[in-house]
C-alpha positions as CSV (number, residue, x, y, z in Angstrom):
1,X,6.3,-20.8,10.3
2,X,3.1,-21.8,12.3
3,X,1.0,-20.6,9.1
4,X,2.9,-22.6,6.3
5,X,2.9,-26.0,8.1
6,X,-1.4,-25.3,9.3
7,X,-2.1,-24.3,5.8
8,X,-3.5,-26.7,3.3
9,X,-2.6,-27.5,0.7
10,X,0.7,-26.7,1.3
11,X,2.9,-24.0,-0.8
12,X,6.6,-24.7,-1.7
13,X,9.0,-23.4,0.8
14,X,10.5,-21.1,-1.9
15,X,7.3,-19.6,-2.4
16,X,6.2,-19.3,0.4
17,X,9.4,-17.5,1.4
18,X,8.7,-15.0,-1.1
19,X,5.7,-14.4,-0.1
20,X,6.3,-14.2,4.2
21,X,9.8,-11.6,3.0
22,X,7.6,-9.7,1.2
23,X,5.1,-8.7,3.5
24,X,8.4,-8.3,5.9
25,X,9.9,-5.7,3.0
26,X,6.1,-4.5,3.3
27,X,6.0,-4.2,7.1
28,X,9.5,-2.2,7.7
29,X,9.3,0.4,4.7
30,X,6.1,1.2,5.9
31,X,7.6,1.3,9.2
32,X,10.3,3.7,8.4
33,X,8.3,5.6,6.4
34,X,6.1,6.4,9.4
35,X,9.1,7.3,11.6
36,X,10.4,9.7,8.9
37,X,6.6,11.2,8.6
38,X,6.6,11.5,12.7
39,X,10.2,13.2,12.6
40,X,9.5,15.7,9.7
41,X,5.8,16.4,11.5
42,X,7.3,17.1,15.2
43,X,9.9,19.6,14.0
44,X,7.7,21.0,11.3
45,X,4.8,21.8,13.0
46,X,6.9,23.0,16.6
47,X,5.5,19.6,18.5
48,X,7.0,21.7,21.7
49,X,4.4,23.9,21.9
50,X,1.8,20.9,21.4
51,X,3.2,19.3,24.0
52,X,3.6,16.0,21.5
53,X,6.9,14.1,20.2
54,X,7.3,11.9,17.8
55,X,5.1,9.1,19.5
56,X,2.2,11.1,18.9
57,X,2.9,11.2,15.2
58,X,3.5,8.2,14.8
59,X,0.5,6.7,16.4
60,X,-1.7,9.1,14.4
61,X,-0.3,8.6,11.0
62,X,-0.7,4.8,11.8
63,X,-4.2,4.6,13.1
64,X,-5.0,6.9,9.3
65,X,-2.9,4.4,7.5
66,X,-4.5,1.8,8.6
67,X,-7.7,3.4,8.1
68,X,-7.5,4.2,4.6
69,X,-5.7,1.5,3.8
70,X,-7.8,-1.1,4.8
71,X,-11.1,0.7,3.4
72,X,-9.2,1.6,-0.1
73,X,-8.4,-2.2,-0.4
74,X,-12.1,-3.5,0.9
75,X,-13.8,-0.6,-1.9
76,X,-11.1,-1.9,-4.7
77,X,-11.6,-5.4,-3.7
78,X,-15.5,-5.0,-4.5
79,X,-15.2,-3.1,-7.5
80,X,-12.8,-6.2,-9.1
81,X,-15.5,-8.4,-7.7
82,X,-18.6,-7.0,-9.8
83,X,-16.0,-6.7,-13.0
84,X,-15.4,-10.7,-12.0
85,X,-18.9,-10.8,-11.9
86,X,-20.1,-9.4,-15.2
87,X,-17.1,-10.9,-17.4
C-alpha cells in the first residue's frame, strides 16, 4: 500500500490491484512449486544419506531460480532494447 500512495502519478486502485495480486499469484506458485521441487528431490535422491532435508532443497533451487531468472530477464530485456532501438 506504501508503494501505490509514494508513486506518482498515481494508478487506479483497480489496476493497481491487478497488478500487486499478480505478482502475489506470482510469488506463491512459485513458492509451492519450490516446495514440490524440494519434496520430490529429498526422497528422490535419498537426502538421508546426504545428510540434507527439504530445507536444503529448497534453498538451493531458490538461490538457481533467482539466478537464472534474473539474468534471463536482464539478457531478454537488452535484446528488446536494441530491437527498440533499430525500429
Amino acid at each position: 500500500f506504501a508503494k501505490r500512495y509514494m508513486e506518482s502519478p498515481r494508478r487506479p486502485f483497480v489496476v493497481w490491484g491487478f497488478d500487486a495480486s499478480k505478482q502475489a499469484v506470482a510469488g506463491m506458485t512459485v513458492h509451492i512449486l519450490n516446495i514440490g521441487i524440494a519434496e520430490y528431490l529429498t526422497h528422490a535422491v535419498g537426502a538421508a544419506a546426504l545428510k540434507s532435508d527439504e530445507c536444503d532443497f529448497y534453498f538451493v533451487n531458490f538461490v538457481i531460480d533467482i539466478f537464472v531468472g534474473v539474468t534471463a530477464t536482464y539478457l531478454l530485456l537488452a535484446i528488446v532494447g536494441v530491437f527498440a532501438e533499430k525500429f
